[in-house]
C-alpha positions, -999 to +999 in steps of 0.1 A: -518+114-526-526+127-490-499+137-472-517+123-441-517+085-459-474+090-465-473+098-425-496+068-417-471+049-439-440+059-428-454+054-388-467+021-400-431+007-416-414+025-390-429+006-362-427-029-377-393-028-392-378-014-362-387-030-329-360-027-301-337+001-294-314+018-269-307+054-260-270+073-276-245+072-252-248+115-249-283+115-236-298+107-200-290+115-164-261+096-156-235+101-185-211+123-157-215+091-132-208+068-169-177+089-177-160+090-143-166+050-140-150+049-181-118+069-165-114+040-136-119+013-164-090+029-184-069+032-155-075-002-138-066-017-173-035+006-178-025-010-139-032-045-156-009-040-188+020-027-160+015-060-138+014-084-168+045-073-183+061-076-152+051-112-149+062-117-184+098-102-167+095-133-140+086-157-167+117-146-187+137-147-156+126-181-150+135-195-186+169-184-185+171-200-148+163-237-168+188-227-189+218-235-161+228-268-147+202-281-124+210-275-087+193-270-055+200-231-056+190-231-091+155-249-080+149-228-053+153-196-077+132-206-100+103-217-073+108-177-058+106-165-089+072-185-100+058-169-067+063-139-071+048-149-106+017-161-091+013-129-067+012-104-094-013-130-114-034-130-087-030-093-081-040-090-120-072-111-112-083-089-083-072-060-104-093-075-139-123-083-113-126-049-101-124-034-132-156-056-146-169-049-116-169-011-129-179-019-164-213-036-147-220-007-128-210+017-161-235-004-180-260-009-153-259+034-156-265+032-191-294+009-190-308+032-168-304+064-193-317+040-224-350+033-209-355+071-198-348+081-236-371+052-246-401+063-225-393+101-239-394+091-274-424+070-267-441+101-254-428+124-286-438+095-307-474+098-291-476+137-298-469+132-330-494+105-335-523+130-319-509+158-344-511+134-367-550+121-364-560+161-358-553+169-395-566+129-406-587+134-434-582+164-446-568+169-478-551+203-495-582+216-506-594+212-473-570+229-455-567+259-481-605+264-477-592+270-438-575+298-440-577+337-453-541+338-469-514+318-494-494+326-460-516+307-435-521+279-460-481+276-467-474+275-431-499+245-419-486+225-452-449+230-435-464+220-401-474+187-418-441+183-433-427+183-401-452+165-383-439+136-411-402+142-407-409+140-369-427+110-372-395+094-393-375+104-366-388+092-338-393+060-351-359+056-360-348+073-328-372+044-311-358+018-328-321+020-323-320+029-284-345-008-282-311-019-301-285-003-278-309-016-247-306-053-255-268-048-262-260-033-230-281-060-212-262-087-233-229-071-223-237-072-184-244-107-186-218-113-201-193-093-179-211-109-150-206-143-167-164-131-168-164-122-134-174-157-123-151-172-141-121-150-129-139-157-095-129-189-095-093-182-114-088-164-083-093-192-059-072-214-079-043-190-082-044-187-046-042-226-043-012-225-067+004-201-049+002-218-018+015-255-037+048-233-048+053-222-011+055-258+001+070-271-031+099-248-018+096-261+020+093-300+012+123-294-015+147-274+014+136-305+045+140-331+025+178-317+015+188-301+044+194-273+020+224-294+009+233-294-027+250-328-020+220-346-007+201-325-037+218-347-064+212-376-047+177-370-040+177-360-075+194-392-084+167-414-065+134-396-078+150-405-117+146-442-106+117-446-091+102-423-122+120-451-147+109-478-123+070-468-131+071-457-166+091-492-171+061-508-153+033-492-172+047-498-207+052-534-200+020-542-184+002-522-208+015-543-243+014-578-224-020-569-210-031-555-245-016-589-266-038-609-240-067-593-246-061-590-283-057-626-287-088-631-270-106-606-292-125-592-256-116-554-266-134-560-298-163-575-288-165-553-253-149-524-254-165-490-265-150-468-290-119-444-272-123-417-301-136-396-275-132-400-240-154-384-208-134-363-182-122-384-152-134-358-128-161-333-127-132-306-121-117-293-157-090-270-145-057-281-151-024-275-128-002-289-152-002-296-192+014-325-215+048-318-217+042-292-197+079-265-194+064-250-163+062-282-142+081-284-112+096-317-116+109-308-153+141-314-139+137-347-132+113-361-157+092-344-186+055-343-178+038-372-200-001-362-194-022-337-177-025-323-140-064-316-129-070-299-094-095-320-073-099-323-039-085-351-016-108-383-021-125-365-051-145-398-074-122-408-104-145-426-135-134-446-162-129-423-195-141-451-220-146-488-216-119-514-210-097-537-186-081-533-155-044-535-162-028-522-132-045-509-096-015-505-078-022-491-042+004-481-016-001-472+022+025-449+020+027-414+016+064-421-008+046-445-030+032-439-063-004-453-063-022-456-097-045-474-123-036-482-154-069-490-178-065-506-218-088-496-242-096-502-278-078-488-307-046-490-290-053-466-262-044-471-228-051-442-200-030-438-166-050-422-134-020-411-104-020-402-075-051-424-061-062-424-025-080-452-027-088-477-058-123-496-059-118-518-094-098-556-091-072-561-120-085-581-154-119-569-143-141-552-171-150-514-167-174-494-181-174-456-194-181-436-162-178-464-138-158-454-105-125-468-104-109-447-077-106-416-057-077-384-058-051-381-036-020-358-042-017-346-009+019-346-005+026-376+025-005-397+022-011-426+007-003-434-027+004-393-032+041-407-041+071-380-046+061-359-071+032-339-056+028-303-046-010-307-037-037-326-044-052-338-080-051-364-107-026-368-130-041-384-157-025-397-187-030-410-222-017-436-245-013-447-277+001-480-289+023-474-254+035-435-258+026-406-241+001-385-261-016-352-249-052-360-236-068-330-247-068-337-283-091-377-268-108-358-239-144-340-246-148-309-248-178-299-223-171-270-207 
């Protein structure tokens, strides 16, 4: 067999098996630049390990804190110490969006190096195809007939040998920086991807921050930083909390037998297996049941908490009936709607500003019902706000249940 056919082959499967690549991280111009950003990485990420074990510290200071008797000094501590938890959060954000901002720039380096390599191998790979076609045809009798000596003859056959294990090489060599080019561009997207998200962590943090500072002031006025007045306010924010749950389970189970009877959820309501997100905002302030809420000491927290701006459009979840769309013109007042679906679930929206839908009216999945409030002193925010959003619950058969395990997962 020609030797020149086994190069042509292994050029030919080379090529076609093989057809992206990216450069090894030890060649190209900028791997000094690529090693000094590396060292920044590792030390912005050794800063963020430090700052998150000390908010771990605050977090354990504030568990112990629930552990006491509930009092106004207590309250106080605990709120301190969740700001300070929420300044070193948001001092790991900045720290986590510098450091991908370093890992883009460390990548965006690379890239650069990869496609230098790519266009050298292509230019070796291009030698070695010309070195290649100058000896095409020629066989071994051929080239003995060329030259004087064994010697000579021994020589070019060697030359050919490495024209072929060149050729292997290269395409190889080719091949796997394509491969390392596409990774790294994959890997910037995605870090750029990362860095929008904590973008927008960042903002929220800072919003958080700024509800715990006047959680803290509106707590201290409305006590006159007495422990006294504490307990009673304490006292008062237990009833009107009973006076509304009381409400909502009772309306909810006559509202539901009426309809029952009537078969109307059957016959109009939609299935509640899965229900569409209230608002077009899906970050959440506070969880079911959640142990960091800030009333905890007065009530646990029977649904979710989602950030969304004063007036922000509130939609039906799922099909069903108006049971309760309870507005209040005051800022002490807990406005809310209350809707019954089928299979025994009902879902609570708090908090409204305003409310569109009449009560023992039909609603339709998507249809606005309301707008957000939360803004502690207007209307309908009631007393348990720290700024605004919805708090949105679910029910099922009457009890609290935790609305992610209904809600969609679209984001």
């Amino acid at each position: 067999m020609r030797l020149a056919a086994i190069i042509f082959l292994v050029l030919f499967i080379g090529l076609f098996v093989a057809p992206s690549f990216v450069l090894s991280e030890n060649v190209g111009g900028n791997k000094e630049e690529v090693d000094v950003l590396n060292q920044q990485i590792a030390e912005k990420k050794a800063k963020i390990k430090q700052i998150e074990e000390s908010i771990a510290a605050y977090k354990k200071k504030i568990d112990q804190k629930r552990l006491e008797a509930v009092s106004l000094s207590n309250q106080v501590a605990i709120i301190d110490n969740r700001v300070s938890q929420v300044e070193l959060d948001i001092q790991a954000t900045k720290e986590k969006l510098e450091s991908l901002t370093l890992e883009i720039n460390a990548l965006t380096l690379g890239i650069e190096d990869k496609e230098k390599v790519i266009s050298k191998q292509k230019r070796i790979l291009a030698e070695l195809i010309r070195a290649y076609h100058e000896q095409d045809g020629k066989n071994y009798l051929e080239i003995a007939a060329a030259y004087a000596n064994f010697s000579d003859f021994y020589g070019q056959v060697q030359y050919l040998q490495t024209v072929q294990n060149d050729l292997t090489l290269s395409v190889n060599s080719l091949r796997d920086a394509r491969q390392e080019l596409e990774d790294k561009k994959k890997q910037t997207e995605d870090r750029k991807k990362s860095y929008a998200v904590l973008n927008e962590e960042l903002v929220q943090k800072k919003n958080d921050l700024n509800e715990q500072a006047g959680l803290k002031q509106s707590l201290l006025v409305q006590t006159y930083s007495s422990e006294l007045k504490f307990k009673t306010l304490l006292a008062n924010l237990k009833d009107q909390y009973q006076a509304v749950e009381s409400e909502v389970t009772s309306i909810e189970r006559e509202v539901r037998k009426k309809l029952e009877s009537q078969k109307q959820l059957e016959t109009e309501g939609d299935s509640s297996a899965k229900l569409s997100w209230p608002t077009q905002s899906r970050y959440i302030t506070a969880s079911f049941y959640d142990p960091d809420y800030p009333f905890r000491y007065v009530f646990e927290h029977p649904g979710i908490d989602i950030r969304a701006a004063q007036g922000t459009a509130i939609k039906a979840v799922a099909s069903g009936y108006v049971a309760r769309a309870k507005k209040c013109s005051l800022g002490s007042c807990y406005s809310y709607i209350m809707l019954v679906h089928a299979d025994g679930l009902s879902t609570v929206y708090g908090h409204t500003s305003s409310i569109v839908v009449s009560e023992d009216k039909f609603v339709t999945r998507g249809d606005i019902i309301g707008y957000t409030g939360g803004t502690p002193g207007t209307a309908g925010a009631g007393p348990f706000v720290t700024g605004p959003h919805l708090h949105f619950e679910t029910r099922k058969n009457g009890i609290p249940v935790n609305p992610l395990n209904y809600l969609v997962r679209d984001w």
